[in-house]
Wavefront OBJ file of the C-alpha trace (Angstrom):
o trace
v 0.000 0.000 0.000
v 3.157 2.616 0.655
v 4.604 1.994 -2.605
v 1.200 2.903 -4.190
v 0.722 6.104 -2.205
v 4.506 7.114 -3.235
v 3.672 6.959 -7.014
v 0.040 8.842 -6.205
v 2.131 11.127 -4.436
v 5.414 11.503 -6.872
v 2.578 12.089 -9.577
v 0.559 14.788 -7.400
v 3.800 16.442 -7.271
v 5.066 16.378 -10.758
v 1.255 17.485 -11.803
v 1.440 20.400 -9.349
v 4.173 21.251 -10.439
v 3.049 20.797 -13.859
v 0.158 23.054 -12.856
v 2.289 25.863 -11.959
v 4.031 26.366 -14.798
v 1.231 26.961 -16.714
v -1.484 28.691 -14.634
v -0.706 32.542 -13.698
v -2.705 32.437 -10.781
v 0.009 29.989 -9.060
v -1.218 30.860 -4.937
v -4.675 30.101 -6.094
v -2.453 26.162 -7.332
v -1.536 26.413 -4.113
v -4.456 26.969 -1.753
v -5.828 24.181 -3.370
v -3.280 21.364 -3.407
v -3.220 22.217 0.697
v -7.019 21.986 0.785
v -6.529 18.044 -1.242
v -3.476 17.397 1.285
v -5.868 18.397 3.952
v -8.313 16.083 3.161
v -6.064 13.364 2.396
v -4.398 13.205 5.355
v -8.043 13.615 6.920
v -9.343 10.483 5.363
v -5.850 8.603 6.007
v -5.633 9.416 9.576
v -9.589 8.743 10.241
v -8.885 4.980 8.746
v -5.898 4.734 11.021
v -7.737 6.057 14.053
v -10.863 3.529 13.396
v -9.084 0.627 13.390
v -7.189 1.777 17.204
v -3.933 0.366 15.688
v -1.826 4.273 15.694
v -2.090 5.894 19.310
v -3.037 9.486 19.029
v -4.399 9.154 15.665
v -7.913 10.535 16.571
v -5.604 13.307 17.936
v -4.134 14.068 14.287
v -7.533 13.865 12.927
v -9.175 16.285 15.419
v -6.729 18.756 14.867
v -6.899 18.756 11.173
v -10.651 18.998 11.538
v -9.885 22.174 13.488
v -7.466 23.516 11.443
v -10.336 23.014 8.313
v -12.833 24.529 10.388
v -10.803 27.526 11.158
v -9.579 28.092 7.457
v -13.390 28.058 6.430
v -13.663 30.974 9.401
v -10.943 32.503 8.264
v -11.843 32.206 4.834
v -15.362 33.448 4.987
v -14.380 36.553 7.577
v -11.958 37.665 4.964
v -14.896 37.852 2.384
v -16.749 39.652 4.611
v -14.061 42.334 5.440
v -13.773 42.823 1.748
v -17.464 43.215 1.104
v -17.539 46.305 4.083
v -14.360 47.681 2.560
v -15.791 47.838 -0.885
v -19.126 48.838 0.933
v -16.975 52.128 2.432
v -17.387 50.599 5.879
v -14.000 49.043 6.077
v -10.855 50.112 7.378
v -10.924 53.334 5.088
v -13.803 54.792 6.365
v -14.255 58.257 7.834
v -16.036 57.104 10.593
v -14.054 58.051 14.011
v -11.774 55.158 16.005
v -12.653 54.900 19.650
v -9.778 55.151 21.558
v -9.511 53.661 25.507
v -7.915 55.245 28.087
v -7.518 53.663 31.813
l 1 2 3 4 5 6 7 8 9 10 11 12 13 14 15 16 17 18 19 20 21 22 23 24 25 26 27 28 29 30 31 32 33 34 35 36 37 38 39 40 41 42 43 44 45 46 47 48 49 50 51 52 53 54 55 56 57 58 59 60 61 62 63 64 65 66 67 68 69 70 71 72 73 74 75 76 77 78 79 80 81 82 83 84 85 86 87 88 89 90 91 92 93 94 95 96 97 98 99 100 101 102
């Protein structure tokens, strides 16, 4: 089973790279090859951790379920930031900052 996850893997490389060469928009390559190693190590780690036979697997899958959880937060915040700044209620605006004082 390793030696057929090495060639998936050699080829996933060679076709991202592949991919780069030829696409301009190379970081938009990139977000996605993490998202596919995301859920590949998701699915890999949730068949290790459901047979018991890794300790601490459930541990790698919960925190890559976290860390997919928080890029969709992140993700979707940063849409909405851009839709008030294009809005004129983003950072730009004219409106006054409150400041704090003790």
């Amino acid at each position: 089973m390793a030696r057929r996850l090495l060639q998936l893997m050699i080829g996933a490389a060679v076709a991202f790279f592949a991919i780069n060469q030829i696409v301009t928009e190379t970081f938009r390559v990139f977000l996605i090859s993490e998202e596919v190693a995301m859920l590949v190590t998701l699915i890999i780690y949730a068949r290790i951790a459901s047979r018991h036979s890794v300790p601490g697997a459930a541990l790698i899958v919960a925190g890559t379920l976290i860390t997919l959880i928080a890029a969709a937060f992140q993700n979707n915040h940063a849409i909405e930031l851009s839709r008030l700044q294009l809005a004129g209620k983003g950072i730009g605006s004219s409106r006054p900052r409150r400041t704090y004082t003790e």
